[in-house]
N, C-alpha and C positions, 0 to 999 in steps of 0.2 A: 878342550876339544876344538879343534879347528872348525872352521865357516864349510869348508870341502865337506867333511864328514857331518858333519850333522844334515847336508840338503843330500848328501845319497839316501840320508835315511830314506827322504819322503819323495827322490825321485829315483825311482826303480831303473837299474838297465836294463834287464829284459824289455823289451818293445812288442814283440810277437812271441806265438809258439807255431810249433809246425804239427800239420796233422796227416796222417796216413804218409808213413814213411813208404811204404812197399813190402816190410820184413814181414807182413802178414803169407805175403804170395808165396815165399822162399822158404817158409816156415811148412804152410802147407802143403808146397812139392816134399820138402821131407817127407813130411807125414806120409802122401801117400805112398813114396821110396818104400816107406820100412813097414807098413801095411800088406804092400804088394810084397815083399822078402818073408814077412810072418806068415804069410798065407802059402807063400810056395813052398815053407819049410815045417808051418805047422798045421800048415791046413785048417786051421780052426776058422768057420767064416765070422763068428760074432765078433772079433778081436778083427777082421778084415773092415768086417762094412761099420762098427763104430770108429775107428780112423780112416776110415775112407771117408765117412760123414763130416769127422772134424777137419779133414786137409780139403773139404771141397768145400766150406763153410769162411775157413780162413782166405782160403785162392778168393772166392766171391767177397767177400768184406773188402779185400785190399782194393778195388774198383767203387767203390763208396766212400766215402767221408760226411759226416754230418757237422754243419756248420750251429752256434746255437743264432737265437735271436738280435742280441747284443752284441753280435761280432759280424765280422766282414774279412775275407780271405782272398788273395789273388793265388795267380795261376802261374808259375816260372815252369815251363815245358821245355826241356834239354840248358834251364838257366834263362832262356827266354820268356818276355811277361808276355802274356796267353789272355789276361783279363783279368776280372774281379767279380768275385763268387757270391751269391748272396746266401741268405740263410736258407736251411733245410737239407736234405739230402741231396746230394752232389757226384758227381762222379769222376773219374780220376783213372790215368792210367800208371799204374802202379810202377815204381822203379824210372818211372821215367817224367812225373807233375813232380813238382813239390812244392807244397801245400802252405804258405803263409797266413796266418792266422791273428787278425788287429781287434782289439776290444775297441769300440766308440760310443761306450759307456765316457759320462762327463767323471772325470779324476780331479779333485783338490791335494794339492801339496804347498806345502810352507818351504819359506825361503825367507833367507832374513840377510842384513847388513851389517858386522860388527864393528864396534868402534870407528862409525865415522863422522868426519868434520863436517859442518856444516857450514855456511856463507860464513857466518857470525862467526868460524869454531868453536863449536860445541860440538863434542862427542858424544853421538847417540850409537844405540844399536838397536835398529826398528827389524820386528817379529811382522812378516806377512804371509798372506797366503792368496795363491793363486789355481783359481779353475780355468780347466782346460777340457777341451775332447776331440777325438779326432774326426773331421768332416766326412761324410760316409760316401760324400761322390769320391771320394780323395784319399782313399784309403791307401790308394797306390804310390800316391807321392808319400807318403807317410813312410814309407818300408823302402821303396825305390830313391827318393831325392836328398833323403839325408840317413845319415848311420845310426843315431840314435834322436832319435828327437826329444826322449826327456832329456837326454845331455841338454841338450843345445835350447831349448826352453829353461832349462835351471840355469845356463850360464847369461843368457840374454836376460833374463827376471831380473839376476842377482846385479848383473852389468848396468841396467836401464835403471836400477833404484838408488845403486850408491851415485849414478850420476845428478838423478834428481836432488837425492840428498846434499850432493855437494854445491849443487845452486842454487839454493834456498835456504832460508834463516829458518831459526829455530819455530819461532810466533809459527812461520808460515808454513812449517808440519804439522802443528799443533793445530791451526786455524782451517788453514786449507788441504787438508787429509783428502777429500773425494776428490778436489782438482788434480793434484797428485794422483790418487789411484787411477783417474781416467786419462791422463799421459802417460803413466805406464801401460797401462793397456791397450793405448793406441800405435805405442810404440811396439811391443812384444807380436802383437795381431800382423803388423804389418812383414815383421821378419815370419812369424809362424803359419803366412797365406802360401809360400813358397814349401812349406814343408804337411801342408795336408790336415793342419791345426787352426783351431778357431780358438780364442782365446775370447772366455767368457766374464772374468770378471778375473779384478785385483784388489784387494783390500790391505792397508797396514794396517797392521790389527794390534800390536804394542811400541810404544816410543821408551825406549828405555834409558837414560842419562846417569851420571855418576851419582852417588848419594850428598856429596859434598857439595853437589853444585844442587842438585833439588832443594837441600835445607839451604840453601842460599835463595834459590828461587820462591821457596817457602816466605822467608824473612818479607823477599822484597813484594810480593803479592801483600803481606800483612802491613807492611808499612805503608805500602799505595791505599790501603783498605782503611786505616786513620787519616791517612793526609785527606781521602776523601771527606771521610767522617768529620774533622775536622773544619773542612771548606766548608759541608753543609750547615755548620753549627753557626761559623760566622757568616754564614748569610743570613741563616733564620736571626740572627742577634740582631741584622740591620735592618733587616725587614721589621723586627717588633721595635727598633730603634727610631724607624720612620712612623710607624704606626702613633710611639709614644709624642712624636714631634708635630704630627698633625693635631695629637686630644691636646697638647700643652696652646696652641695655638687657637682654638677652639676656647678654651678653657680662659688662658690668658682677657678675651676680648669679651667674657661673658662670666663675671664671677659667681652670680647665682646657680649656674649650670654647674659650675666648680663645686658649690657651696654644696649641692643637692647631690653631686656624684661620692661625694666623702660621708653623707650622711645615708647616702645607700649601701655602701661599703658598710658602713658602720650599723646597719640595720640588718646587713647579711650574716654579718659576722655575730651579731647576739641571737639570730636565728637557726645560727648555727649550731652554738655552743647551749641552748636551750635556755633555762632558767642561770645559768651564769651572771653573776656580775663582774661587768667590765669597768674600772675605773678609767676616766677621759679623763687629761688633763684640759684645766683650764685653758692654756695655753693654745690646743688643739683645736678647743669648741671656737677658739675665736679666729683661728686662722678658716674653718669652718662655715663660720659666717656667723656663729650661735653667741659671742658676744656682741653684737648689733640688736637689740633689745626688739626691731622691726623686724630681721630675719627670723628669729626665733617665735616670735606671735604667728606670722604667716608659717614657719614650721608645721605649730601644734596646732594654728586651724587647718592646717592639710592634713595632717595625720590624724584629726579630729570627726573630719568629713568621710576620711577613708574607712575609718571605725564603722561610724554611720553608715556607709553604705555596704561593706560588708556585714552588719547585721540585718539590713533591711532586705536585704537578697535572703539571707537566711532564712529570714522569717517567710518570706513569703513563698520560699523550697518548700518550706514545712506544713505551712497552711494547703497548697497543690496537692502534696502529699497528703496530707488530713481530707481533703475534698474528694480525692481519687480514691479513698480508703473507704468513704463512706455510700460513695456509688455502687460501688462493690458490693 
């Protein structure tokens, strides 16, 4: 289906309707013609005065019009504009007003762009939609200064988007969607002040692209999404690369610190795995510092003290406890 027909769906030609034609007035001269013919002929008056009733009912209607709330009507008096009618009952000289009839209720209708290029070429086809309504001091331009104005609103929407589209990159529909819909609606407003229309808003509402080029666009999002991943990993590597280059140098210029840091590790790690036995190599206690027969005495009186003082804490939790229990 063509781009033409799918936007008549949603923009109507009708514009106006027309109301109190006159046929009321010519209707009820009949009537009372042939009222006044049955009466001379049949004399009967009930069959007289009920179409006398209805031809004097219809004659009075055709001098009336009722406009509703939501609408707005001008005045063409012999095809000459007369004015603009507001709502309520109205009056009208029959056979010779006739009666234009504008809704300025706000109306949305969709309009879209198919298959087009972009700065970049790429082929999209963007789905939008556009509110409009017709200005209620200006109801007259509306019907008077242009022929149909959703024509001319659907060809300007459709006109003012594939232009946009066509000078701008991809990223920058996808990115800048509301910068776009407020140029087109700056643009649309300024042709639609001249025809009695306020144009209220523009939204693209779908960006549509081929599937071959999506799963392409797919790949290359997931491939930027590792190389990222990846940049992050070798940074954190240098950063704990730096980290390790300051303890080596720390380390290097104080070996007891060395000595104490392996035997901490080595203290975590049997605290870890609970009751485990871990076989040391020889080798290791003395890179360690634990074959130096000096480091090893100052070891186990540290770890000796520490004993000691974690039970003497203990003890005296307990005793506090014992104290406070018997206060009680």
């Amino acid at each position: 289906m063509s781009t033409s027909k799918n936007v008549d769906k949603f923009f109507p030609s009708k514009t106006s309707t027309r109301k109190g034609t006159g046929f009321q007035i010519i209707i009820g001269a009949i009537i009372l013609i042939i009222s006044i013919i049955l009466y001379s002929v049949v004399f009967t008056e009930i069959i007289f005065y009920i179409l006398l009733f209805i031809g004097t009912v219809l004659i009075l209607s055709s001098f009336f019009i009722i406009i509703n709330q939501y609408e707005r009507a001008i005045i063409l008096r012999v095809g000459v504009y007369r004015g603009q009618v507001d709502p309520g009952i109205r009056t009208r000289l029959p056979l010779i007003d006739n009666i234009l009839v504008i809704d300025i209720r706000e109306k949305v209708r969709e309009f879209n762009a198919e298959k087009m290029l972009t700065k970049d070429n790429v082929p999209v086809t963007i789905d939008a939609i556009l509110r409009y309504k017709i200005i209620e001091e200006k109801s007259n331009d509306a019907l008077l200064n242009v022929e149909n104005f959703n024509e001319m609103i659907k060809q300007v929407s459709q006109t003012t988007l594939r232009n946009n589209i066509g000078s701008s990159n991809f990223q920058e529909i996808l990115s800048r969607r509301e910068e776009i819909n407020q140029n087109i609606k700056s643009i649309i407003s300024k042709e639609a002040e001249n025809w009695g229309v306020m144009v209220t808003g523009v939204e693209i509402r779908q960006v549509i692209i081929p599937q071959e080029l999506e799963a392409a666009m797919s790949m290359q999002a997931q491939a930027e999404r590792e190389k990222q991943a990846r940049v992050t990993y070798g940074d954190s590597e240098i950063l704990v690369a730096q980290k390790f280059l300051d303890a080596s140098k720390i380390y290097s210029n104080n070996p007891v610190a060395y000595a104490l840091r392996q035997s901490n590790m080595l203290y975590e790690t049997m605290k870890i795995h609970g009751n485990t036995i871990i076989m040391v190599p020889s080798e290791t206690l003395n890179s360690m510092g634990f074959g130096n027969l000096g480091t090893t005495i100052a070891y186990l009186n540290s770890l000796e003290s520490g004993i000691k003082n974690s039970y003497s804490n203990k003890k005296d939790r307990d005793k506090d406890n014992l104290d406070s229990t018997v206060s009680k």
